[in-house]
N, C-alpha and C positions, 0 to 999 in steps of 0.2 A: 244775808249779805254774801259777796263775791267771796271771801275767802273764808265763810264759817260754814266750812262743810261737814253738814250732821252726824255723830258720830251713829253709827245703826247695824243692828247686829246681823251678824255672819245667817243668811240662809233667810231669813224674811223677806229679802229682798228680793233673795235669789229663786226663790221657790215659794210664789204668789198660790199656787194651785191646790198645796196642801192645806190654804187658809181658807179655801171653800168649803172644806168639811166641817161646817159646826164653827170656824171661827179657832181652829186648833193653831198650835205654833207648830213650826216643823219639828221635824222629829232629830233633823240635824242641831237645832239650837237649844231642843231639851237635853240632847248626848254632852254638849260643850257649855250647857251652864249647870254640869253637876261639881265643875273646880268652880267654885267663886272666887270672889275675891278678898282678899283679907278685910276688908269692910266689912261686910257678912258678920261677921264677928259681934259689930255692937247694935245687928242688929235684930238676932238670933230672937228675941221678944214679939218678932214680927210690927213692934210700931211703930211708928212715922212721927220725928220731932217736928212740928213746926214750930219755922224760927221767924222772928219779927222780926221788923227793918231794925230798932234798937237794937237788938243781940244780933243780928248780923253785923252790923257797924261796930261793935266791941269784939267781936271777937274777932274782925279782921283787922282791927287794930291795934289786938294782941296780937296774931300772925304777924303782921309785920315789924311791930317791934323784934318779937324773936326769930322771926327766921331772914328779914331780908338784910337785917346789916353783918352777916355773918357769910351769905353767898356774898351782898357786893364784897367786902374785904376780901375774900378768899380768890374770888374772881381777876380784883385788881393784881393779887400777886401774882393769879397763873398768866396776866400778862406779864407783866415785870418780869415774871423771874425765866421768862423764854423768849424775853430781850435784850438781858441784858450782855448777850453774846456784841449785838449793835453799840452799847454802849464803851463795852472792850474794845473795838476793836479801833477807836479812836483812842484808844488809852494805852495804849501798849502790846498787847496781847498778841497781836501778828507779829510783831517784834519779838516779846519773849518767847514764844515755843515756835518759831522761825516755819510760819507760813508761809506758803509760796503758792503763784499761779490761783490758781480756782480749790484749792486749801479750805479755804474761808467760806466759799460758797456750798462746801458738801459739807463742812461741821453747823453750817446750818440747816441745811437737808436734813440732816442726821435724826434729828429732833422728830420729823415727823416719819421718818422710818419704824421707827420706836414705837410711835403714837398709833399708826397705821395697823405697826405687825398685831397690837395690845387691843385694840379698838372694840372688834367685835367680842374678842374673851371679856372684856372689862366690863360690857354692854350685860352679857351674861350674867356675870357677877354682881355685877349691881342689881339685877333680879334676882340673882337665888342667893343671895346675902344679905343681911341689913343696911338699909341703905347708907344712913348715917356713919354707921362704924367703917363701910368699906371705904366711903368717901373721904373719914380721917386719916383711913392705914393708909390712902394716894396721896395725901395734901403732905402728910407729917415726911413719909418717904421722898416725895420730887423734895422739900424742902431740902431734907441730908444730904440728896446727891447733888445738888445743885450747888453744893457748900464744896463738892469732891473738885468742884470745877479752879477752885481758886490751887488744887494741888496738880494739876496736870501738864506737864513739861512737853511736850511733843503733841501733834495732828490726832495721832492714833487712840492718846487719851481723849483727847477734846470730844474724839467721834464717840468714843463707846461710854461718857458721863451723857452728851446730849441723847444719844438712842435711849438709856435708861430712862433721863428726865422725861422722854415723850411717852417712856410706858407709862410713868405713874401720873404723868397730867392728861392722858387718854381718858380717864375716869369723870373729870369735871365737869365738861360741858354737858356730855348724858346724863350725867347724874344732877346734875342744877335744874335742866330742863325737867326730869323725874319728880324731883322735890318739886317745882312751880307748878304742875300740870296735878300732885297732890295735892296740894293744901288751896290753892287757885280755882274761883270759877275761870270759863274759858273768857266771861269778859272783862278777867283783872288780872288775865296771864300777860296778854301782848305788853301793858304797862311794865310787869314784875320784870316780865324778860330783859325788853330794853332796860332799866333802871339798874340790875346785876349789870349784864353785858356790859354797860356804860361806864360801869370800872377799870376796862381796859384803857380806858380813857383817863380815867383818875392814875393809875396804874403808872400810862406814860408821864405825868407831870409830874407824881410822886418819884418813880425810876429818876429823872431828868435831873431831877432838882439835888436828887443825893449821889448821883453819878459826878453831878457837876461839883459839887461842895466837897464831897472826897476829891475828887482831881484837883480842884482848887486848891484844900487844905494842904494836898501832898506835894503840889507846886511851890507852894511859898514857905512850907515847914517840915518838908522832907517825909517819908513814910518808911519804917521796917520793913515790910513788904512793898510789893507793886500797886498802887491803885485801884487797875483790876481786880485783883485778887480778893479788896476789901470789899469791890461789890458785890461779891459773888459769896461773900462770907456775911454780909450782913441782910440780904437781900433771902437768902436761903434757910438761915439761922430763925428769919423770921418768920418764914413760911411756916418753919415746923413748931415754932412757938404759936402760932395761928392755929395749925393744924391741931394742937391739943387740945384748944379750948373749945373748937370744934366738934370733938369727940364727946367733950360732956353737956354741950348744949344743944346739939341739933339731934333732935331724935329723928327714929328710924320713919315713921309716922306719927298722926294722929291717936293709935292708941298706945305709945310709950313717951308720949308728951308729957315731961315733969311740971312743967308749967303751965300747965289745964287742968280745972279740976275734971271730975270722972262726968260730967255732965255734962262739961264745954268739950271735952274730946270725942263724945256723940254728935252733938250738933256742929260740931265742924269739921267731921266727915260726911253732916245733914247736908252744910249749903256746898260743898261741890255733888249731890246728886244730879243736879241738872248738867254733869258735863257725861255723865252716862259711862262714866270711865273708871270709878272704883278709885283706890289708893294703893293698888298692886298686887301682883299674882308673883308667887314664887315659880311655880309649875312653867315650863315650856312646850309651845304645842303648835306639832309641826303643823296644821293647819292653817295656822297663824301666822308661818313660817312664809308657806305657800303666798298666800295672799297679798302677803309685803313683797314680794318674787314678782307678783305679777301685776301689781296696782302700778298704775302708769305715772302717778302723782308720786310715788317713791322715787324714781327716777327722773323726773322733772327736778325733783330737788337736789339729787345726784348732780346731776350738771349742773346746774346752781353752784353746789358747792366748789365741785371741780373746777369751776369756768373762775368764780368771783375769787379763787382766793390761791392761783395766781400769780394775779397780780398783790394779795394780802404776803402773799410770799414773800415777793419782792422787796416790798416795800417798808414791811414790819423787819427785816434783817438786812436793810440798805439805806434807812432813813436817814442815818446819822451820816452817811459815807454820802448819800444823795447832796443832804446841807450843805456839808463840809466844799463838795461840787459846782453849788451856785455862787463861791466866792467868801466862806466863812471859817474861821479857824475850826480845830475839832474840838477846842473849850468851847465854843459859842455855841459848836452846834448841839451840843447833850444840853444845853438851855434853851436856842433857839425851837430845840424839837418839841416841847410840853405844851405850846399852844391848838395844835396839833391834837392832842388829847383831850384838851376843852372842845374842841368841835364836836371830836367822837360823844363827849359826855351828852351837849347838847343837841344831836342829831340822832340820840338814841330815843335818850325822854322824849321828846317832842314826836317823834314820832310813833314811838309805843303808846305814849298816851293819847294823841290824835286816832290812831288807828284803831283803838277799843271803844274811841269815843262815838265815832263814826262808823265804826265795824268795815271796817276795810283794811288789815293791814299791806296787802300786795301793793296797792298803787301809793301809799307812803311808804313802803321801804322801796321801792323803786327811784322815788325821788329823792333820795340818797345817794343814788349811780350815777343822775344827771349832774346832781352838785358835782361828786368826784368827776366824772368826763369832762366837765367843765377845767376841773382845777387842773389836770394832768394834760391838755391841751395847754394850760398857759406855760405848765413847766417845757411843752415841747418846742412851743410856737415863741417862749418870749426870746431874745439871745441871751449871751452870759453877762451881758453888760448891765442887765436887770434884776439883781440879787433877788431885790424885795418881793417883787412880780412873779417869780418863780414859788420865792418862800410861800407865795400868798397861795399860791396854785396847789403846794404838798399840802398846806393847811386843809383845803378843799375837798385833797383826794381822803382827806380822814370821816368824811362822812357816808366811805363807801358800805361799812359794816350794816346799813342798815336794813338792808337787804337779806343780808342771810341773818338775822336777827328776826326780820319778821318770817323767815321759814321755820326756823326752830322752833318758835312758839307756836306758828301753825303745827308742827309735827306733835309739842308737846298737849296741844287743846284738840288737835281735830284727828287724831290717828290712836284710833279703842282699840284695845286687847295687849294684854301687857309683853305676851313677847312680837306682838308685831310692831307695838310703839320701839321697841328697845331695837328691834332688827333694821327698823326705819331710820334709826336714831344713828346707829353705826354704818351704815350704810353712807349716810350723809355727811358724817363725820371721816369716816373712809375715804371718800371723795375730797374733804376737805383737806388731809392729808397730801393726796397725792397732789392737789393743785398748789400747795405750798412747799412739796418737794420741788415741783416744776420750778417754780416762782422764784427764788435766789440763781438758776438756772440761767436768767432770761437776762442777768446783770454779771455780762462775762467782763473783764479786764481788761479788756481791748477795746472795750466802748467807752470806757472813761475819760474823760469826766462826763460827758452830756447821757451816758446810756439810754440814746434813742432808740435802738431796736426795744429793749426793755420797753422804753414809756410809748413806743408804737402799742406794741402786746398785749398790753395795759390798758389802751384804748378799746382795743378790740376786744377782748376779755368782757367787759364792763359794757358792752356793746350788745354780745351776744348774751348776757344777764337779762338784757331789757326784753329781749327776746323770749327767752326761757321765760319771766314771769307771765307775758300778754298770756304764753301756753296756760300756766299755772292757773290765770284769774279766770279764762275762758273755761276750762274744764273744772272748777270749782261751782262756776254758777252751774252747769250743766248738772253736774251731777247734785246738784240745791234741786233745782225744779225736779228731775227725775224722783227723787225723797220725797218731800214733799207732795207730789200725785201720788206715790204707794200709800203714805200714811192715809192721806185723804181718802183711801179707798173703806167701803162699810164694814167689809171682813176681816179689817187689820186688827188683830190681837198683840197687847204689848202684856210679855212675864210679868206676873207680881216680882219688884226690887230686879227687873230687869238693869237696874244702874250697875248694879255690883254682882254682875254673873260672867266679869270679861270677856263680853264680848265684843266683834269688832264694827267698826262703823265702814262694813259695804254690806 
C-alpha cells in the first residue's frame, strides 16, 4: 500500500553486487547487526514461537487492556494541562499578573521553547533509558510544575513555569509513539495511534467542563483563591497522581511486563516480528544518524509538522478568546469549546481505523485538512451576525489533527533502526514546536475580534499540508515497487532473526 513503506535493512539494498557472491549479505550489515536489539534476549534459544490466531487475539487483548488506557489518560492530560493557559485567560489571569500587549501570546510560545530546546535530548533519553520509568519521571514532573503555575504573580514567572512544563511534556509524544511501534504490529499501530491521540479531544471536554464548573462554582459562591489558579492546581495535582500509577504499570517492554507470564512475554515480542523493527536499541549509531539526515521522507514530515501546527498553535491557545469573538460570554465559551473535542475524538478513530483497514493512512488523514479548510473558511467568510455559523466552522477546524497523526504512526511503523526512529521522531517534533511557537504569533491584538490575517494563515497552512502529503504518498509508493523488485530478485539473502538486528529500512 501507498503509505506501508517496508522497513529493509541498511546496505542490501544499497549494495546489490556483493549478493552475487554465493548469495552473501554485505559485509556492512554483518558489522551493524552485531548490537541487536534487546529482543535478542528472548531469543537467545535460536527458536521461533508460533502463534495462532487464538493466542494472538488474547494476548492483544491483554495489550490493550494494559497498555492503551493508561497512554489515552495520560495523553488527555498532556493536552489539558498545556491548555489550560486558554482557559485562564478568560478567567482572570491577564488581569491578575497584569498582561499587556502581546504578553499572552509569548507565555504561550514559551511552552514550546522548552519543548523545542528538550526535544532531541529527551528523544536520546528515552533510548538510552527505560522507557517506562523515564516517561513517569516527565509525566509526574510537568504535573508539579504546572501546579507552580497557580503561584506566579508577574509575565516573567508565567514564561519560565510554561518553558519548564514544555521540557518535561517533550517526552510524550516520542515516547507513546515508542511504546505503540513496541508492543503493535504495523497493521494495529495507525488504529492505537489515533485512539491515544484522540484524548486530546477527550482532554478538551474534560478541561472545558471543569474550567466551566469552577468558574461557575466561584461566581455564585465566591472562592479563597482565584479560579484560575484552582485550575491549574487541580488539573496538575492530577497529572502527577496519574504519573505514579504510571510508573508501576507500564513497563519498560515486553520482557519486564508483570502482567505476562514468562511465555506470553515471548510471544508477544513473536507477533511484532513482522514489523522487522525489534522493541529497542539502547546503543546510538551515527550511521543511523546519517540516514535520518539524508532520507527525504524525514523532511517531508518536517514540513508537515512545521506547516500544520501553525495554525495548531494558534488555535489550541486562542480557542476560547476565538469563541468569546463570534458573540459569546467567556463562561459560555470554556463550555461552548468541548464540542470541539468530540470532533477531534471522532475524526481521529475513524480515521486511524479506516486507514489500517484499507492500508492507506495518507489519503485519510488528509481528509481531515479538507474538513478543517472547509470549517476555518466558514469562520472567515460568514459575518459576526452569524455566531452559530462560525461556532460550527471552529468545530470543523478540530478535525485538522488527523494528519499529523497518521504521520506519526507512519514514522512509528515504517522508519527501523532505533536511533534513526528516535532522530526522526525529534526531528518532527522539532518542527512541530517551532510551528506552534509561530502560531499564537499569527493572532496579534490588533486583529481583534475577527483575526483574519490569522484565519487567512490558517488557510494557507492547511493548504500547503495537502501538498506535502500528495509528496509523501507519491514517494512511498515509489519507493514500495523499488523494494519489492530487490526482494524479488534470486540472490537476495535475508539474516537469520534478521527482525531484531536493528536494522534500518533503506
Amino acid at each position: 500500500m501507498a503509505d506501508e513503506k517496508s522497513s529493509f535493512p541498511l546496505g542490501m539494498e544499497k549494495d546489490p553486487i556483493s549478493l552475487e557472491d554465493g548469495g552473501a549479505p554485505p559485509s556492512e550489515v554483518i558489522k551493524h547487526a552485531n548490537d541487536a536489539d534487546e529482543a535478542m534476549k528472548a531469543f537467545q534459544d535460536g527458536e521461533v514461537d508460533v502463534i495462532d490466531e487464538a493466542t494472538n487475539k488474547r494476548l492483544l487483548r491483554t495489550i490493550d487492556l494494559n497498555i492503551m488506557p493508561l497512554l489515552c489518560v495520560v495523553y488527555g492530560l498532556n493536552y489539558l494541562d498545556k491548555t489550560t493557559l486558554s482557559y485562564a485567560s478568560v478567567m482572570g489571569i491577564k488581569k491578575d499578573i497584569n498582561l499587556k500587549g502581546d504578553d499572552y501570546n509569548w507565555i504561550s510560545s514559551m511552552f514550546y521553547f522548552g519543548y523545542l530546546a528538550w526535544e532531541y535530548p529527551t528523544n536520546r533519553l528515552l533510548q538510552r533509558l527505560p522507557l517506562a520509568k523515564y516517561s513517569s519521571f516527565c509525566i509526574i514532573m510537568w504535573g508539579l510544575v504546572l501546579c507552580c503555575m497557580a503561584a506566579v504573580q508577574n509575565d516573567s514567572g508565567a514564561l519560565a513555569v510554561r518553558f519548564f512544563l514544555g521540557v518535561f511534556e517533550a517526552a510524550v509524544t516520542p515516547g507513546f509513539s515508542f511504546f505503540t511501534s513496541q508492543w503493535y504490529t504495523k497493521a494495529e499501530q495507525g488504529t492505537r495511534t489515533g485512539i491515544w491521540f484522540s484524548f486530546n479531544g477527550f482532554g478538551q471536554i474534560f478541561g472545558g467542563l471543569v474550567a466551566y464548573g469552577i468558574a461557575h462554582g466561584a461566581a455564585r459562591h465566591g472562592s479563597s483563591i482565584a479560579p484560575w489558579k484552582i485550575v491549574f492546581l487541580v488539573t496538575g495535582l492530577l497529572t502527577a497522581a496519574i504519573g505514579c500509577i504510571f510508573l508501576f504499570i507500564m513497563p519498560d517492554n515486553q520482557l519486564n511486563a508483570r502482567w505476562l507470564s514468562k511465555p506470553d512475554r515471548r510471544r508477544a515480542i513473536e507477533r511484532v516480528r513482522v514489523n522487522q523493527q525489534g522493541i529497542g536499541n539502547k546503543h546510538f549509531k551515527a550511521y543511523q544518524l546519517k540516514e535520518a539526515l539524508t532520507d527525504p521522507l524525514t523532511w517531508a514530515f518536517a514540513f508537515y509538522a512545521l506547516t500544520s501546527d501553525i495554525p495548531n498553535g494558534g488555535i489550541s491557545n486562542f480557542f476560547s478568546q476565538l469563541i468569546v469573538s463570534f458573540g459569546y460570554t467567556p463562561e459560555q465559551s470554556l463550555l461552548y469549546g468541548t464540542p470541539g473535542g468530540a470532533v477531534e475524538v471522532v475524526t481521529l478513530i475513524f480515521c486511524g481505523y479506516v486507514g489500517d483497514r484499507y492500508g492507506n493512512r495518507i489519503l485519510l488523514g488528509a481528509s481531515g485538512l479538507v474538513v478543517s479548510i472547509i470549517g476555518m473558511v466558514l469562520i472567515v467568510a460568514l459575518p459576526l451576525s452569524n455566531p452559530s455559523g462560525r461556532l460550527a466552522g471552529y468545530y470543523l477546524t478540530q478535525a485538522a489533527p488527523t494528519g499529523f497523526v497518521a504521520l506519526l504512526s507512519l514514522i512509528a511503523s515504517n522508519v527501523a533502526g532505533y536511533t534513526k526512529k528516535t532522530t526522526v521522531a525529534a526531528l518532527y517534533l522539532m518542527a512541530y514546536c517551532i510551528g506552534n511557537i509561530i502560531g499564537p504569533q499569527t493572532f496579534r491584538p490588533e486583529d481583534a475580534p475577527r483575526y483574519i490575517p490569522a484565519e487567512i494563515t490558517i488557510i494557507v497552512c492547511w493548504g500547503a499540508c495537502l501538498v506535502d502529503f500528495g509528496f509523501i504518498y507519491w514517494y512511498c509508493k515509489h519507493q514500495n515497487r523499488k523494494k519489492a523488485a530487490f526482494r524479488a530478485r534470486p540472490n537476495y539473502t535475508k539474516l537469520e532473526n534478521q527482525e531484531w538486528l536493528d536494522l534500518t529500512d533503506r
